[in-house]
C-alpha positions as CSV (number, residue, x, y, z in Angstrom):
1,X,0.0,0.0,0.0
2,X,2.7,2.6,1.0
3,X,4.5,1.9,-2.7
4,X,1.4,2.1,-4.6
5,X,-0.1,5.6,-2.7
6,X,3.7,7.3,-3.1
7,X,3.7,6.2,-6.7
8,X,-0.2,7.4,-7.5
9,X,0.9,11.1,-5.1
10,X,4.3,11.3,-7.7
11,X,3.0,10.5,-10.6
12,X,0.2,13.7,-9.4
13,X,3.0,15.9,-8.5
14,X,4.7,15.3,-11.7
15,X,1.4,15.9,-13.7
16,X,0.8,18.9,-11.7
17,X,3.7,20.1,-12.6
18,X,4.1,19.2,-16.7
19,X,0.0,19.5,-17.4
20,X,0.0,23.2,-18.3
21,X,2.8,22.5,-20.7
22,X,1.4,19.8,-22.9
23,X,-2.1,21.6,-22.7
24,X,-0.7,24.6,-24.6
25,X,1.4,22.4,-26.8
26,X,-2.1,20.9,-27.7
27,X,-3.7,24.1,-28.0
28,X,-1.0,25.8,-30.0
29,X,-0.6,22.8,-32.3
30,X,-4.3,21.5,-33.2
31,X,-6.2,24.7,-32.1
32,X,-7.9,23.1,-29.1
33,X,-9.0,24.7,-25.7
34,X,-7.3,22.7,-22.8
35,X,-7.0,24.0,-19.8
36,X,-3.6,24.2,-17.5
37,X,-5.1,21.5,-15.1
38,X,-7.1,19.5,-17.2
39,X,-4.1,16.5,-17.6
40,X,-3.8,16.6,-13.4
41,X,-7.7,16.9,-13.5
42,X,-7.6,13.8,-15.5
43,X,-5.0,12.0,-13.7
44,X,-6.8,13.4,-10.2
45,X,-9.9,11.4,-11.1
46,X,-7.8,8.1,-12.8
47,X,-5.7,7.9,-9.5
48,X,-9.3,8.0,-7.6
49,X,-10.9,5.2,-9.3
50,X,-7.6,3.3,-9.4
51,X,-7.8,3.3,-5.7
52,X,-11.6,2.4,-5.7
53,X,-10.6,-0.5,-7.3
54,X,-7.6,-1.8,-5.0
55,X,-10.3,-1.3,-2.2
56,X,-13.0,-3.2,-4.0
57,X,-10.6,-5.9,-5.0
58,X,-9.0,-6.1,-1.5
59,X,-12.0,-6.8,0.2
60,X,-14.5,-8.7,-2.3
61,X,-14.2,-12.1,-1.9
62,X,-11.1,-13.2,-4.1
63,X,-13.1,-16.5,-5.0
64,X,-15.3,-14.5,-7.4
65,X,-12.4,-13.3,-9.5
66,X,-10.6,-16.8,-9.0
67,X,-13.5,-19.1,-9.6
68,X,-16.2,-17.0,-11.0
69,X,-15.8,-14.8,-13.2
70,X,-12.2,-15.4,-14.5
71,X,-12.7,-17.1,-17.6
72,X,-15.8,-14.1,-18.3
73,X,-12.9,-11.8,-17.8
74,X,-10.8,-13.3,-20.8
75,X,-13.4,-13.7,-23.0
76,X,-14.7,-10.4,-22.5
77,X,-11.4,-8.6,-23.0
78,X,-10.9,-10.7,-26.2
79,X,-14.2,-9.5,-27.6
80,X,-13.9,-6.2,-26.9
81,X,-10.4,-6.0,-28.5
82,X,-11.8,-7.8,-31.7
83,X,-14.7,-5.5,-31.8
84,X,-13.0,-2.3,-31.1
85,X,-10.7,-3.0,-34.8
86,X,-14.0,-4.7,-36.2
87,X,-16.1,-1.0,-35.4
88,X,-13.1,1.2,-36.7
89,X,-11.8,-0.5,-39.5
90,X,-14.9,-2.1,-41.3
91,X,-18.1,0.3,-39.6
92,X,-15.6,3.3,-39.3
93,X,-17.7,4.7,-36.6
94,X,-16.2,7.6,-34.0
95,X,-16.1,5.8,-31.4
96,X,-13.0,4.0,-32.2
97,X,-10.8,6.0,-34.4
98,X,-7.1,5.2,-36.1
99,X,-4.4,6.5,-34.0
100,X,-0.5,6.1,-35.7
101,X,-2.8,3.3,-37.8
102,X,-4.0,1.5,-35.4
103,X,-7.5,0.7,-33.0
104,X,-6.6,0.9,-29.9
105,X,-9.2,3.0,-27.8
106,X,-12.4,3.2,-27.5
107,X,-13.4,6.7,-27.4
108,X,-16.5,7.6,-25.2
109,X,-16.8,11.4,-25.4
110,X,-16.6,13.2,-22.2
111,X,-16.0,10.2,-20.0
112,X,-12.7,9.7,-21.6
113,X,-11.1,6.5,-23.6
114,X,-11.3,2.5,-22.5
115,X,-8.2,0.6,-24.0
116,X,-9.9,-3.0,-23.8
117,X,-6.2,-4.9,-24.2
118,X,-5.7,-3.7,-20.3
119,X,-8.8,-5.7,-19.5
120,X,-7.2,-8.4,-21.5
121,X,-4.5,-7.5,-19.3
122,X,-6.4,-9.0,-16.1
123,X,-8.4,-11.4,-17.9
124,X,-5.5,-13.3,-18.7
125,X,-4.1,-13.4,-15.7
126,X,-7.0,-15.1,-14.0
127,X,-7.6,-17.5,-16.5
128,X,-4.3,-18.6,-16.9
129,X,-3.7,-18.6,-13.4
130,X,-6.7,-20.3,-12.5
131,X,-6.0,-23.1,-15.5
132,X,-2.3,-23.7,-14.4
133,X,-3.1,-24.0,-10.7
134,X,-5.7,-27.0,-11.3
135,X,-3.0,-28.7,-13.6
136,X,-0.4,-28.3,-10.9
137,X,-2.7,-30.3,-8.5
138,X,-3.7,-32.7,-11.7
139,X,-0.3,-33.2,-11.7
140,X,-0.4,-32.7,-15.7
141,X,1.6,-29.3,-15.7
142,X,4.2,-30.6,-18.3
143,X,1.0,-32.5,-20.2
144,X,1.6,-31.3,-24.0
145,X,-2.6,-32.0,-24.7
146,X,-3.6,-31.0,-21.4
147,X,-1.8,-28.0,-20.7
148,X,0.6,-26.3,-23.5
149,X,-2.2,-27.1,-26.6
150,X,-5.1,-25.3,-24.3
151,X,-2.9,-22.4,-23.1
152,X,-1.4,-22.1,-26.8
153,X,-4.4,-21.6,-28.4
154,X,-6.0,-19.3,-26.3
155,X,-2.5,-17.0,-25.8
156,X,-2.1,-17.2,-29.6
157,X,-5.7,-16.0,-30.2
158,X,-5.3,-12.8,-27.9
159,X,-1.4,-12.3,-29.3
160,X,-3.8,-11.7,-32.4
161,X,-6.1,-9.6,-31.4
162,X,-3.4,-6.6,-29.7
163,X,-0.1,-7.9,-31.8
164,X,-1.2,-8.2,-35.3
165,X,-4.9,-6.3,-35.3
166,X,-4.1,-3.3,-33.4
167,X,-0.8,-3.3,-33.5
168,X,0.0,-3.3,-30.2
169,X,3.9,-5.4,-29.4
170,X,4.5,-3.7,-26.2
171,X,1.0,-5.2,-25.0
172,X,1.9,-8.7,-26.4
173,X,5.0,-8.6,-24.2
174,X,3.0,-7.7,-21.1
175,X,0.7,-10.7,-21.7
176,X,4.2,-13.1,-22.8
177,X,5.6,-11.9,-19.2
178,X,2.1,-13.0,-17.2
179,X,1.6,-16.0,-18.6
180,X,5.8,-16.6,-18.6
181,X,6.3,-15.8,-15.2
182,X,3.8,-18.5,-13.9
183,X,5.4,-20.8,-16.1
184,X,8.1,-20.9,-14.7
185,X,6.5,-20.4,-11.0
186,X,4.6,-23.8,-12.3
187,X,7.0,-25.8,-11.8
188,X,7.1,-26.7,-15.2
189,X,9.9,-29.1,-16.7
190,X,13.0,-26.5,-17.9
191,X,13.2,-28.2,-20.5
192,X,10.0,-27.7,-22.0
193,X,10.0,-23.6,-20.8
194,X,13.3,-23.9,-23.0
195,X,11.5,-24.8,-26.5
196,X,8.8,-22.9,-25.4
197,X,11.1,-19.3,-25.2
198,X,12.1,-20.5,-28.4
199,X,9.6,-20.5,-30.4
200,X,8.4,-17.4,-28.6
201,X,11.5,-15.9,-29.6
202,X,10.7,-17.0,-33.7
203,X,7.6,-15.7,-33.6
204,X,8.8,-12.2,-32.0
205,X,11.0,-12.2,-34.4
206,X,8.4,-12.9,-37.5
207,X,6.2,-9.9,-35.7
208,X,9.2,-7.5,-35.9
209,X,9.8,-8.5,-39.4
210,X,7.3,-8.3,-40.8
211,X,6.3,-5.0,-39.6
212,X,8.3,-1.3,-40.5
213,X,7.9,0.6,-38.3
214,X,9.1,-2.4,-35.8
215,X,12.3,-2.7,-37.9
216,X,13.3,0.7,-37.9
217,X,13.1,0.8,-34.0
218,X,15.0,-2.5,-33.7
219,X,17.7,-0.7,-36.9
220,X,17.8,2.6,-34.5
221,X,18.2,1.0,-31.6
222,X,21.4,-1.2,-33.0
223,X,22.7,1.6,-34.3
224,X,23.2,3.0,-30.5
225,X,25.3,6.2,-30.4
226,X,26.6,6.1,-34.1
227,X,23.7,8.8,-35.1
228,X,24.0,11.1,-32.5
229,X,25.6,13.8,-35.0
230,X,21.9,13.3,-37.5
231,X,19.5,12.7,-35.2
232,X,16.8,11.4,-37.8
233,X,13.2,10.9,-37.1
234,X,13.1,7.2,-35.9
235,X,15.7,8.3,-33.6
236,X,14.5,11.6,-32.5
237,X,12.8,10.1,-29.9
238,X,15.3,8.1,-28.2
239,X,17.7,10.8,-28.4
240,X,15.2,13.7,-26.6
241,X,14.9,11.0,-23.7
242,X,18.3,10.9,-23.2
243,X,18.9,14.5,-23.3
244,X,16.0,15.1,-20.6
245,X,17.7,12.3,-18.1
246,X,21.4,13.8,-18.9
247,X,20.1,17.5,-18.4
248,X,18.2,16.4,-14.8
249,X,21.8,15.8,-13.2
250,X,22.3,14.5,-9.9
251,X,19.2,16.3,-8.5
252,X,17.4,17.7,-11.4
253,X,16.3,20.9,-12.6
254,X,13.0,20.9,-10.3
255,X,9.3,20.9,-10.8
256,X,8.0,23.0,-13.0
257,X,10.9,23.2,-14.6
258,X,10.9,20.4,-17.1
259,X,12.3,22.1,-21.0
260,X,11.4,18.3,-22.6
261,X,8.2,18.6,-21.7
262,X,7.6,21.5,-23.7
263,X,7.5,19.6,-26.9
264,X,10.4,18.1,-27.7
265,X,10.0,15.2,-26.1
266,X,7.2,12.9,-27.7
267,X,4.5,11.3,-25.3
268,X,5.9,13.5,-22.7
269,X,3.4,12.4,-20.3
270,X,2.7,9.1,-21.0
271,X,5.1,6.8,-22.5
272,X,8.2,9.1,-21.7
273,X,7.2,10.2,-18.4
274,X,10.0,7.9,-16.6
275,X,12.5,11.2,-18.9
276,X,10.7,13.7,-17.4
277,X,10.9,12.1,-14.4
278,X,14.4,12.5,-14.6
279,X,15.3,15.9,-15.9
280,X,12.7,17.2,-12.6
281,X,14.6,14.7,-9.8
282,X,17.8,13.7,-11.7
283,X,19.5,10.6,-11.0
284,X,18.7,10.7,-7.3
285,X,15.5,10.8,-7.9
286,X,15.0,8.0,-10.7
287,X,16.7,6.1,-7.9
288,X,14.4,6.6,-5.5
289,X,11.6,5.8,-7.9
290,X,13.2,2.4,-8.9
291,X,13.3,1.4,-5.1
292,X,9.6,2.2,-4.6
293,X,9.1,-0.4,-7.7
294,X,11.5,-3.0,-6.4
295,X,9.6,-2.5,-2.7
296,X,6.4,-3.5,-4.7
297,X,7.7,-6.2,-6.6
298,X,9.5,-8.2,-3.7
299,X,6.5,-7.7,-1.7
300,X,4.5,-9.3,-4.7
301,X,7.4,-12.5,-4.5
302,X,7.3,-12.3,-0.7
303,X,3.1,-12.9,-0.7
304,X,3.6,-15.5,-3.7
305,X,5.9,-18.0,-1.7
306,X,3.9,-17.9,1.0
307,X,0.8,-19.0,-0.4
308,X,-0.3,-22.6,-0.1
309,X,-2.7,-22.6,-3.2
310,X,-0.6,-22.7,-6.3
311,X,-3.7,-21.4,-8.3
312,X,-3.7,-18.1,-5.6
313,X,0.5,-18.4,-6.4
314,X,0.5,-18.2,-9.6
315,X,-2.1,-15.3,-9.5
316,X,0.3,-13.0,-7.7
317,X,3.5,-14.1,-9.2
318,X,1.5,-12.9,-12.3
319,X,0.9,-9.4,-11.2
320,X,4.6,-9.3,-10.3
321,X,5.4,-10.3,-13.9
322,X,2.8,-7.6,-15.4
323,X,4.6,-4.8,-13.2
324,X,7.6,-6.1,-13.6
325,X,7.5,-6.2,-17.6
326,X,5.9,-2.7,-17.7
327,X,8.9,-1.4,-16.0
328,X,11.8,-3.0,-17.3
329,X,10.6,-2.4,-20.7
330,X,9.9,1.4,-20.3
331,X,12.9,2.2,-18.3
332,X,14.9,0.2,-20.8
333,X,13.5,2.1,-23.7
334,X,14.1,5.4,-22.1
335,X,17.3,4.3,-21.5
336,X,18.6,3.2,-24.8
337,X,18.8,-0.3,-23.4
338,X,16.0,-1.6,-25.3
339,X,13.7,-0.5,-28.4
340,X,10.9,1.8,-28.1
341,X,7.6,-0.2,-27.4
342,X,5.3,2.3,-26.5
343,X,4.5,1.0,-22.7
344,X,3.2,2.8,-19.9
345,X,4.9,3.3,-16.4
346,X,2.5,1.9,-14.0
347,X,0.8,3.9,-11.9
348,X,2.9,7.2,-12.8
349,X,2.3,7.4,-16.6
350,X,-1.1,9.6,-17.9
351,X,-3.6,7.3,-18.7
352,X,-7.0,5.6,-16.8
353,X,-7.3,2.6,-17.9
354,X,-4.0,1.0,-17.2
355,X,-3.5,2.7,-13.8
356,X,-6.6,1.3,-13.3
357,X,-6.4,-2.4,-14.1
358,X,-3.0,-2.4,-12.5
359,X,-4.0,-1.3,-9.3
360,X,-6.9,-4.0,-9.5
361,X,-4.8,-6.7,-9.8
362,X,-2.4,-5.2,-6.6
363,X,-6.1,-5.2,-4.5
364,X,-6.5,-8.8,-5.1
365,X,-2.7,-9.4,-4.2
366,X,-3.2,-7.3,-1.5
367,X,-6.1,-9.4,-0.6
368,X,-4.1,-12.6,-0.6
369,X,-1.2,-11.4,1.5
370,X,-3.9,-12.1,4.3
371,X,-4.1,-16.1,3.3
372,X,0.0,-16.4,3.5
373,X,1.8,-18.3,6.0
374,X,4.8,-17.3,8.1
375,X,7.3,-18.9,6.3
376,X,7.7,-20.1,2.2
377,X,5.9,-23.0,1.7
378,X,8.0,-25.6,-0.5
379,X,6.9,-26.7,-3.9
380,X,6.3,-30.1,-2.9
381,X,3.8,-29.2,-0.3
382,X,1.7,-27.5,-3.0
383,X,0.6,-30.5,-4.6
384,X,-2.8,-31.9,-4.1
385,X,-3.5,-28.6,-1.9
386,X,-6.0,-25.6,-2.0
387,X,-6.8,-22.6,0.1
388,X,-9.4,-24.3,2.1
389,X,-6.8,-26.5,3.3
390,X,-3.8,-23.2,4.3
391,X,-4.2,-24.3,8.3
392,X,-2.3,-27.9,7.7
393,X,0.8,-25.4,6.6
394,X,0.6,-23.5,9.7
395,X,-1.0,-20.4,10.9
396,X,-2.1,-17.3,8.7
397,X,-0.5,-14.2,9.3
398,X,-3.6,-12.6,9.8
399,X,-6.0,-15.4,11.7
400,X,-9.2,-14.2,12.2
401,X,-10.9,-13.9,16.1
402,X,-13.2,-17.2,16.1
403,X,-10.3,-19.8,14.5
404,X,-7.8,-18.7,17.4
């Protein structure tokens, strides 16, 4: 909870602080009339339903996300991604209109945008959590027909649906990293996770290929430092993020004070916010932000190994590996460690519906950290068990009144 509420209060301050900025960029640019607090305005009420949901999802009864509703969740995610590219490239109706040549919003007027790949997002991760766990106590976890044909075929048909239909990579490797991490958190033979990053890494590559604007990132990005004298236009980007995180210093140039911001650096606050981030605070404080991420990540591991339930397990070793992904990828593409993807910062970066998803999923780990015992359980005492059964492992952490 602490690294979640400092991340939601920076990721305002920031906002607060760049808003009036891109609001006249906008207004100067397209002719609109945004105001100087309408992106914290935004953000304001984004951060507020994102903490709705980690309280509803603390406290509802995790069974009805688990058992319930998880496969709904998938399917409706999947639908709604399908019909969103279905409404805008074939009925070419408002409501979901081509941005950089691709559906990826739907656009509802005053209320704001719904990106339906984020509810894929979650949907995913309680299917496929839900599906592995009852394997794992099947004992059929390395079972080709059982497991790996069932999970193929539905990972393959949402890989569709955000990779190749709206174009989406850097949501593709979200869902690769929640369905990888509890994988491997499976228990699943190595050597089958081996062939199975293989022909993961094949099919990355035939997505890359056979797209241009993936290739030029991939080009730009090998071509590191050799273009710094011509910045060109596919590496315009890169290079602006590096000049905001090299101008920032040790401490940074301090709010309100941001020069990036002002337009030079694209998707200032969304996608790039982790360079703004560092020309305000500088190093020290892109240091402290990484700590408040690695806090919320090794809480996520610490809840995970303490749960009996390998379905419950997986479910939070998933969040960790949705979080995790979103970070490594951003901060790596800010960087210059990695190709631009186009991936959100959680819970910092402007934006509604992934900050809200996100902090959904970190309710219902929340939730389960109350079902952990005192110490990590060991894989072989997973088998054959289920929550109901958490008391033969020893004591919860928190044990309610009537079952001391």
């Amino acid at each position: 909870m602490l690294s979640v509420g400092l991340l939601l209060l920076l990721g305002l301050i920031v906002m607060y602080a760049i808003g009036p900025q891109r609001a006249n960029l906008l207004n100067y640019a397209y002719g609109s009339n945004y105001s100087d607090t309408f992106f914290f305005n935004k953000q304001l009420v984004s951060a507020i339903i994102a903490i709705v949901a980690f309280a509803a999802c603390a406290v509802v009864p995790y069974t009805l996300f688990t058992e319930k509703y998880a496969k709904h969740a998938f399917l409706v995610g999947l639908s709604l991604c399908f019909l969103l590219v279905f409404v805008g490239a074939v009925l070419h109706l408002d409501i979901a209109t081509d941005t950089n040549g691709a559906y990826r919003w739907f656009y509802l007027g005053s209320l704001g945008s719904f990106q339906p790949s984020e509810l894929l997002k979650l949907g995913t991760l309680l299917f496929v959590s839900g599906f592995l766990g009852v394997r794992a106590r099947q004992g059929n976890i390395n079972s080709i027909q059982e497991t790996l044909v069932p999970l193929a075929i539905a990972l393959g048909v949402a890989l569709f649906a955000v990779v190749v239909l709206q174009k989406d990579l850097g949501t593709g490797i979200a869902l690769l990293a929640i369905v990888m991490t509890m994988l491997i958190a499976s228990g699943m033979k190595w050597s089958i996770l081996g062939k199975i990053v293989g022909s993961l890494v094949v099919v990355g590559m035939v997505f890359v290929i056979s797209a241009p604007h993936r290739m030029e990132r991939v080009m730009t990005f090998m071509q590191g430092d050799s273009n710094t004298s011509s910045v060109d236009e596919n590496s315009y980007h890169i290079a602006q993020a590096r000049i905001a995180i090299g101008s920032g210093g040790l401490f940074g140039l301090g709010i309100g004070k941001s020069v990036q911001s002002t337009g030079y650096l694209p998707e200032a606050i969304n996608d790039s916010i982790f360079a703004i981030m560092g020309e305000t605070f500088g190093f020290v404080g892109l240091l402290a932000i990484l700590v408040l991420f690695s806090m919320l990540l090794l809480s996520l591991l610490r809840v995970a190994s303490r749960l009996p339930d390998m379905g419950l397990r997986l479910l939070v070793v998933g969040v960790f590996g949705w979080v995790g992904s979103h970070v490594i990828l951003n901060v790596a593409a800010m960087t210059g460690v990695a190709p631009l993807t186009g991936i959100p910062l959680p819970l910092l970066s402007y934006g509604g519906t992934s900050m809200l998803f996100i902090a959904a999923a970190l309710g219902l780990a929340f939730q389960l950290s109350r079902y952990t015992s005192h110490k990590p359980i060991e894989e072989g005492v997973l088998s054959g068990q289920d929550s109901r059964s958490r008391r033969r492992l020893g004591r919860t952490r928190y044990a309610s009144r009537g079952s001391v």
